[in-house]
C-alpha positions as a Python dict, from the first residue, in 0.01 Angstrom:
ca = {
    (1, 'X'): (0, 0, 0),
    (2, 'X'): (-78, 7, 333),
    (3, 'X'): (-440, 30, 471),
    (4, 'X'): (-511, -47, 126),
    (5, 'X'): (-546, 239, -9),
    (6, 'X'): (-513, 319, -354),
    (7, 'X'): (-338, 657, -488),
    (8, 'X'): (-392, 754, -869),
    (9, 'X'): (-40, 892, -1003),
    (10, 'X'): (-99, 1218, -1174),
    (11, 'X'): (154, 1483, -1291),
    (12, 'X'): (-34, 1746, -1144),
    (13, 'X'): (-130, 1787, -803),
    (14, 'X'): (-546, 1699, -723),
    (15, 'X'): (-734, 1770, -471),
    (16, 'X'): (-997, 1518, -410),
    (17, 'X'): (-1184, 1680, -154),
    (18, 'X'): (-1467, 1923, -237),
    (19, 'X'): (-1427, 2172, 9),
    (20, 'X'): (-1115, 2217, -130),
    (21, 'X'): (-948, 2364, -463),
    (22, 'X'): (-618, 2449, -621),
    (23, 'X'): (-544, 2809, -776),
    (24, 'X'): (-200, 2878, -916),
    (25, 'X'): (-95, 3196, -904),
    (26, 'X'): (190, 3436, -1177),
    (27, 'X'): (415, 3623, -985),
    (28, 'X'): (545, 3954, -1078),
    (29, 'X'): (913, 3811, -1153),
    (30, 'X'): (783, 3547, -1414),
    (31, 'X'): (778, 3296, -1184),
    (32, 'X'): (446, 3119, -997),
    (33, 'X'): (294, 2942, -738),
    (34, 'X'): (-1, 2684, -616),
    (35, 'X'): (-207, 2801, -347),
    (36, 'X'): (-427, 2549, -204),
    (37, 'X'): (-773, 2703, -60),
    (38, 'X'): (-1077, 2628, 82),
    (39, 'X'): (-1434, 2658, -129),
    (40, 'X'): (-1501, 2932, 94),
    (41, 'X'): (-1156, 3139, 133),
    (42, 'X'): (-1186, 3482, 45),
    (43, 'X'): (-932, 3738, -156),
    (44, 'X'): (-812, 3850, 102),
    (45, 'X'): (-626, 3468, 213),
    (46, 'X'): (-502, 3445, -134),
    (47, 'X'): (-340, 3703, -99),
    (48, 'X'): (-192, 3687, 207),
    (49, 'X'): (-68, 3299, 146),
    (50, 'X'): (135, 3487, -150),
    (51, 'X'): (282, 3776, 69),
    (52, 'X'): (403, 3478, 335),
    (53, 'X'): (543, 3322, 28),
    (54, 'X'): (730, 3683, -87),
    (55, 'X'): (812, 3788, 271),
    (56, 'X'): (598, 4066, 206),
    (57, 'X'): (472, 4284, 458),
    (58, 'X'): (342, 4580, 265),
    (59, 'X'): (25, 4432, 137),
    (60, 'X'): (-192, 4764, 94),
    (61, 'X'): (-105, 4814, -252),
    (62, 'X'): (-92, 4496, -431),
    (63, 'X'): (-391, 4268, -503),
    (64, 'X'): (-463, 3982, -721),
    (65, 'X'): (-619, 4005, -1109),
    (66, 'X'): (-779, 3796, -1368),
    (67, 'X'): (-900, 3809, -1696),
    (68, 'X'): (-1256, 3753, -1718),
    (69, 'X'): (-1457, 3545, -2047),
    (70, 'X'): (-1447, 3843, -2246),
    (71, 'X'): (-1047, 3880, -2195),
    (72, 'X'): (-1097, 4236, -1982),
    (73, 'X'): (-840, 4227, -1647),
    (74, 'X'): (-1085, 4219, -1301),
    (75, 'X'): (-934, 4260, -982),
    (76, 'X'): (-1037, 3979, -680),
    (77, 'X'): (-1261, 4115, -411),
    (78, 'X'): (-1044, 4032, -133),
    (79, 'X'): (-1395, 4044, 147),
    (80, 'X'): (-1582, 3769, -139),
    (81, 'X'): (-1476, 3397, -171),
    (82, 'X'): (-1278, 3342, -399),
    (83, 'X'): (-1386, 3058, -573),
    (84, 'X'): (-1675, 3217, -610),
    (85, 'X'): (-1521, 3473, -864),
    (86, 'X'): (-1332, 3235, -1062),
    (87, 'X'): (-1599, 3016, -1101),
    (88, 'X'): (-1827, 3251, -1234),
    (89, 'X'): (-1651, 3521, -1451),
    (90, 'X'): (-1264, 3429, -1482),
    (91, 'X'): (-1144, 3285, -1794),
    (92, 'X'): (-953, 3030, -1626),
    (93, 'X'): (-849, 2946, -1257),
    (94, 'X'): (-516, 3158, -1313),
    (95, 'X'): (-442, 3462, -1058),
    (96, 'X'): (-186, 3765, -1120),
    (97, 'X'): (-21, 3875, -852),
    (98, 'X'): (54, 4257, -870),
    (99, 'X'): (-1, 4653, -797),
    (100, 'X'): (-330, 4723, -727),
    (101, 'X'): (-223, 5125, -620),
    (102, 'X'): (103, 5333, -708),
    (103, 'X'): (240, 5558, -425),
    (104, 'X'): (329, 5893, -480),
    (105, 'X'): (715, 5848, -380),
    (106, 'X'): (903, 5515, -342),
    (107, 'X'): (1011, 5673, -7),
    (108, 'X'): (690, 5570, 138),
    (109, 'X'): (760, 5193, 73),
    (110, 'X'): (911, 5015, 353),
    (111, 'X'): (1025, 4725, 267),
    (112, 'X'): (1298, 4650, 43),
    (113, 'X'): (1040, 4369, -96),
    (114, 'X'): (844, 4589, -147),
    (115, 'X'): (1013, 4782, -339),
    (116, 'X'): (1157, 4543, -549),
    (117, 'X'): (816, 4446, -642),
    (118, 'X'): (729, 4779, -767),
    (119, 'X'): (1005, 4783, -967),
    (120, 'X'): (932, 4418, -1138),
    (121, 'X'): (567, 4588, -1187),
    (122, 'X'): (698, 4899, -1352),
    (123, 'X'): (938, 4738, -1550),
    (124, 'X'): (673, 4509, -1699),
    (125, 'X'): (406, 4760, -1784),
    (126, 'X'): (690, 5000, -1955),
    (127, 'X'): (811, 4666, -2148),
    (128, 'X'): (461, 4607, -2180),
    (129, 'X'): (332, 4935, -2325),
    (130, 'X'): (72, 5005, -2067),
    (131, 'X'): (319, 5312, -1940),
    (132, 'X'): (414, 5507, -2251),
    (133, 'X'): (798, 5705, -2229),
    (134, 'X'): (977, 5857, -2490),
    (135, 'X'): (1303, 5725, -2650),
    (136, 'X'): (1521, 5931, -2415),
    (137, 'X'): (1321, 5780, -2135),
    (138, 'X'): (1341, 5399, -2238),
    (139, 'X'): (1710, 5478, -2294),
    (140, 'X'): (1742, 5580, -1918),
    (141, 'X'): (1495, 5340, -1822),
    (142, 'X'): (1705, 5038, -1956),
    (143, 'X'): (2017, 5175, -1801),
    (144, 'X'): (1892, 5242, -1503),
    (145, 'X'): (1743, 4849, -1501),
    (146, 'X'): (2084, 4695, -1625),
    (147, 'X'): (2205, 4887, -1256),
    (148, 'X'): (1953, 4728, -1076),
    (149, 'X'): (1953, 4422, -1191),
    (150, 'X'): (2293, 4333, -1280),
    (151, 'X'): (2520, 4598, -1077),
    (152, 'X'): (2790, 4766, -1151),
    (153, 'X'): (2937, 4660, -1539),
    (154, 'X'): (3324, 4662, -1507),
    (155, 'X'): (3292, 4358, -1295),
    (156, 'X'): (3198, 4158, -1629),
    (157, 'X'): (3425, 4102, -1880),
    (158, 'X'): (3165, 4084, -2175),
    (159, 'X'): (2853, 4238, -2200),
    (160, 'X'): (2734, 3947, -2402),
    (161, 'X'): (2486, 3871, -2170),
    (162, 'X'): (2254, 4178, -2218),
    (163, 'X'): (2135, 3970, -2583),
    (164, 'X'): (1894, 3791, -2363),
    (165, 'X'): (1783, 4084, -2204),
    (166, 'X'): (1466, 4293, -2322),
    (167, 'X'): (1544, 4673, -2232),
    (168, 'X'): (1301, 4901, -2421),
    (169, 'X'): (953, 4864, -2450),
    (170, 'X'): (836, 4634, -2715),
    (171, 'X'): (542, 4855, -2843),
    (172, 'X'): (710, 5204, -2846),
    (173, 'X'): (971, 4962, -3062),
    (174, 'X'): (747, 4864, -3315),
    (175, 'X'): (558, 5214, -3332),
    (176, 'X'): (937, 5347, -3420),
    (177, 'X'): (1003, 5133, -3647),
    (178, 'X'): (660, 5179, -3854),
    (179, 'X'): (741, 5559, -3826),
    (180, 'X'): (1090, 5549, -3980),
    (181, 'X'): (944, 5297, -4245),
    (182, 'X'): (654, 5556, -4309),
    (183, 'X'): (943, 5821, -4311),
    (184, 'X'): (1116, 5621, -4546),
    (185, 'X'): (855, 5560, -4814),
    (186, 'X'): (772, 5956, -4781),
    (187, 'X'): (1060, 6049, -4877),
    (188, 'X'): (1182, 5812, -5151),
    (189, 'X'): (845, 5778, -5309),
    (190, 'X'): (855, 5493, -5620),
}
């Protein structure tokens, strides 16, 4: 090597410095992303590294979570390094990316990025359970998703691939099901 220095191999990415750390970060699509920081970056550069990353210019809304040692979500101070937080309450060095506030009307959103990320964070707290809706509702819901994320359906000719999606949300599934098997015990008692 020249200069002789010598270079560990590693699967993951280290940072050998100590002024320096590595945080990754899970994205509202699934997907996520390494953010290299300084010890003393705050929230607030976190953040904004992601938004460059998204093309997002919207940022008042969103923010960045963790779950703390006793598994309870905490949202990063964005004025207050960040390592800081981590290091002392988070669970592990993991950051979730997603809305901090809900506007009143998607008309106020701007961006179309930012709207798209509202709808990835609505779509996973409905799938989620977090927002309850009734079985009419999920049934719109999931149509209304299938639109957005697929277009218009007569341009496929099978509608296999909707298997691998998840339309409804998987709690209000499971609470249905106990009910009809309730309902069904009830009334053919043994």
């Amino acid at each position: 090597m020249p200069f002789g220095l010598k270079l560990k191999r590693t699967r993951r990415y280290n940072v050998s410095s100590k002024n320096c750390f590595v945080t990754q970060i899970l994205l509202l699509d699934g997907k996520s992303m390494e953010c290299t920081l300084s010890v003393e970056s705050t929230g607030q550069e976190c953040l904004e590294a992601v938004a460059q990353r998204l093309e997002l210019r919207e940022l008042t809304c969103f923010g960045l979570w963790y779950l703390n040692k006793q598994h309870q979500v905490r949202w990063v101070d964005l004025e207050k390094p960040l390592k800081k937080q981590l290091d002392k309450a988070a669970l592990e060095a993991m950051l979730h990316f997603g809305v901090m506030f809900y506007v009143p009307s998607e008309v106020q959103l701007e961006q179309d990025v930012t709207r798209n990320q509202y709808y990835l964070q609505l779509k996973k707290d409905i799938h989620e359970g977090r927002l309850p809706c009734s079985v009419d509702q999920s049934v719109q819901l999931a149509a209304l998703s299938v639109q957005a994320d697929f277009g218009d359906i007569d341009q496929y000719e099978s509608q296999d691939f909707l298997r691998e999606c998840v339309l409804f949300p998987l709690v209000s599934i499971v609470v249905n099901i106990r009910r009809m098997a309730l309902k069904w015990e009830w009334s053919f008692p043994c």
